[in-house]
Each structure stands twice: as C-alpha cells, then as structure tokens.
C-alpha positions in Angstrom: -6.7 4.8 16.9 -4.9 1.7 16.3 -1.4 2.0 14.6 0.1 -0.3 12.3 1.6 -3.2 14.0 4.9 -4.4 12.2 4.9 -7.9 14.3 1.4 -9.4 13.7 -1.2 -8.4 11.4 -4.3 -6.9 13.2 -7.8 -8.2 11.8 -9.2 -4.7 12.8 -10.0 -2.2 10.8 -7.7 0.6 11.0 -6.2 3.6 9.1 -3.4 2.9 6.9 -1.3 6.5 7.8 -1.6 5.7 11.2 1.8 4.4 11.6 5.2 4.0 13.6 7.5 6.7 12.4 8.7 7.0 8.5 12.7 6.2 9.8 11.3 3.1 11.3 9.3 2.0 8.2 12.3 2.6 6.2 14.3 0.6 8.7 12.2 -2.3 8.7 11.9 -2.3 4.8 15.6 -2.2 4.3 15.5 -5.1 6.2 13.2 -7.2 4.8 14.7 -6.6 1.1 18.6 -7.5 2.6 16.8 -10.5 3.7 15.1 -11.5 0.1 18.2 -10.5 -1.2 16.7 -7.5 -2.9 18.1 -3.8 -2.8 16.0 -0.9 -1.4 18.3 1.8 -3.1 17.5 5.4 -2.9 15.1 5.9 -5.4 13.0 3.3 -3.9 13.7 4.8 -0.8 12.4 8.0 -2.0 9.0 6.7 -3.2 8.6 4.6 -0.4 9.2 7.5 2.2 6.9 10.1 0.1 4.0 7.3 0.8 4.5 7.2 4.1 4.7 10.6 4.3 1.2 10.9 2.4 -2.0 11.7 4.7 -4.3 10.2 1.9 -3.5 7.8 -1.1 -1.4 9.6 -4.1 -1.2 9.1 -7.0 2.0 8.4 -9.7 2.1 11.5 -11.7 1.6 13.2 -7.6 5.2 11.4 -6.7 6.6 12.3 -9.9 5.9 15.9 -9.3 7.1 15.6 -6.0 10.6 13.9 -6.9 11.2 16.7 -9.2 10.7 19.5 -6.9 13.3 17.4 -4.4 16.0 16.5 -7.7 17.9 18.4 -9.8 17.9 15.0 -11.9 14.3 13.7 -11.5 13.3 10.2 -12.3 11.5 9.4 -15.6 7.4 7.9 -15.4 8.9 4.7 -16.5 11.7 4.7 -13.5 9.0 5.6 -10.6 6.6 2.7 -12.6 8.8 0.5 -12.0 10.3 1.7 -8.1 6.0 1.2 -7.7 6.3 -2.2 -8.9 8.9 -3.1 -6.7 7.3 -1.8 -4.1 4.0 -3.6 -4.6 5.9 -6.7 -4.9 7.5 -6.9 -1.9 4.0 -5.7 0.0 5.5 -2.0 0.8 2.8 -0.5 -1.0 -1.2 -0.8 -1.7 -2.4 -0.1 -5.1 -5.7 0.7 -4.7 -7.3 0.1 -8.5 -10.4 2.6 -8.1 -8.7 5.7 -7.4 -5.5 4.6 -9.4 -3.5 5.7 -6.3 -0.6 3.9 -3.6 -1.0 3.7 -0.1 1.6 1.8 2.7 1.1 -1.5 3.6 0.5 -1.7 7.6 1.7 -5.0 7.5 4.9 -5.5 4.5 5.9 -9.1 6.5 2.7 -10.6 6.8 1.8 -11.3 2.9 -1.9 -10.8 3.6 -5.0 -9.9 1.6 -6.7 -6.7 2.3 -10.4 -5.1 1.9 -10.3 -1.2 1.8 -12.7 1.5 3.1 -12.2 4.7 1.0 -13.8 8.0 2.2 -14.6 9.5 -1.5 -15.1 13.1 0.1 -11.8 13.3 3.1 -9.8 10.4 1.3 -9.0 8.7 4.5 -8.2 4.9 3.5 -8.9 2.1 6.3 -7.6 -1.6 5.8 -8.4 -4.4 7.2 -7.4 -8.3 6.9 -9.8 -9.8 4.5 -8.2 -13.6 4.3 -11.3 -15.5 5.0 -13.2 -13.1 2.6 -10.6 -13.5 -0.3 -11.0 -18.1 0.5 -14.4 -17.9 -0.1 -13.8 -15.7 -3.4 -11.6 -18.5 -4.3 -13.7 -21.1 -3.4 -16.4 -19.6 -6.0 -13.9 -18.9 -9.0 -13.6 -22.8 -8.0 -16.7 -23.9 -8.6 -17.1 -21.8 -12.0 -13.5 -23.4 -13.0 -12.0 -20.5 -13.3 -8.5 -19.4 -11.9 -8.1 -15.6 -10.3 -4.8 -14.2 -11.0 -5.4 -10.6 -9.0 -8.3 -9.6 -6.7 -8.6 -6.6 -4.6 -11.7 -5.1 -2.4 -12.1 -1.9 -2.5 -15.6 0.1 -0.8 -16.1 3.2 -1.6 -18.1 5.6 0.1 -18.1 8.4 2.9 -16.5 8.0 6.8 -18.5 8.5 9.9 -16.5 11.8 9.9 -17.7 13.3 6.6 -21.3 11.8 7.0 
C-alpha cells in the first residue's frame, strides 16, 4: 500500500486514507498556513482532523453532526462551509463533486491536479496525479476558445475488492 508522501507527489495511484499519522498531518498543515501567513485555528483544526480521521469520504452535514456530539457550542453550516473552503483552498482537502463529499489531500504542498477512483459499493477513494491529463483538457477548451475555471475527474465504479 503506498502512503501519502508529504515531500514529492507520487504519480501512482494510491488510497487517499493511507496516511502518516493525523498529529503529523496537522503538524505539517499548521506549517504550511504560518508560512502563507494564514491561521489554522481550532475549528479548522477540528475539520481538518475529523477528515483525516475519516476511512471513506464524508460528507458536510456528516462533520456537522460530528462537531456537535464533540461541543457544547457547535459550529453553524455556514461556519464549517466556510472552515471547508479554507481548507480546499489551501489544498488540505478534496471535494469530490459526485458524491458531494471531502476527502484529504495526500499531497497539500504540491498544488497538483488529481483524477479519483471511487468504489460506489466500499467507498474507498484512490488518487492519483492527473497533470498531463488535466494539459491536454486545457489544450481542447483551447482550441474551442473557451476558458475552464474548475475541472475535476472523478470515476466511479466498483474496486477489485468489491468486484
């Protein structure tokens, strides 16, 4: 099983809750947001460590339920919209758009572009580098004039576990 290398992205495909421990994930994200000047506070924190904690993708309304059974003050939907946002935008998190669910990034230094692999019956998620794939993308929204703002591969279908 390859783990989640935090010092060069691996092209290979691998699973994207196969990592280095949670403490260390935190660690390293503090670290990148002191160094964009941005502040990892506890909420985000929170979020951040309930994802890593995950052993599938979860959803929103999943980490709101699970911030109020941890708070006696929970956070509001808008509050963990927004801790999601900042998480996507400094490349903590995956959103993956199919399954309207949040997975860790393997890779929050590397600022790479990713194809997913979802199991629709286990819910495993692999991830793989898909830079090349994403040029040529960009290369045909090119030729038709047209300029992408988001895109994001996603395959759904079953593991060689569940097959």
């Amino acid at each position: 099983m390859t783990l989640c290398s935090h010092t060069s992205h691996d092209d290979h495909l691998h699973g994207v809750h196969d990592h280095d421990s949670i403490h260390d994930r935190i660690q390293e994200a503090e670290q990148i947001c002191s160094q964009e000047g941005a502040r990892l506070t506890p909420l985000r924190k929170e979020v951040l460590s309930l994802i890593l904690a995950a052993n599938a993708p979860i959803g929103a309304y999943d980490l709101l339920a699970k911030l109020k059974s941890k708070s006696e003050r929970p956070a509001a939907p808008p509050t963990v919209y927004r801790t999601l946002d900042f998480l996507l935008e400094y490349g903590f998190v995956h959103r993956l758009t199919s399954i309207n669910a949040f997975i860790p990034c393997c890779h929050p230094r590397e600022g790479h572009q990713a194809a997913f692999l979802i199991c629709q019956k286990c819910h495993t998620v692999k991830e793989t580098s898909a830079n090349n794939l994403f040029h040529e993308l960009e290369q045909i929204a090119a030729q038709g004039k047209f300029k992408a703002k988001h895109s994001i591969i996603e395959i759904s279908g079953t593991c060689q576990q569940c097959q």
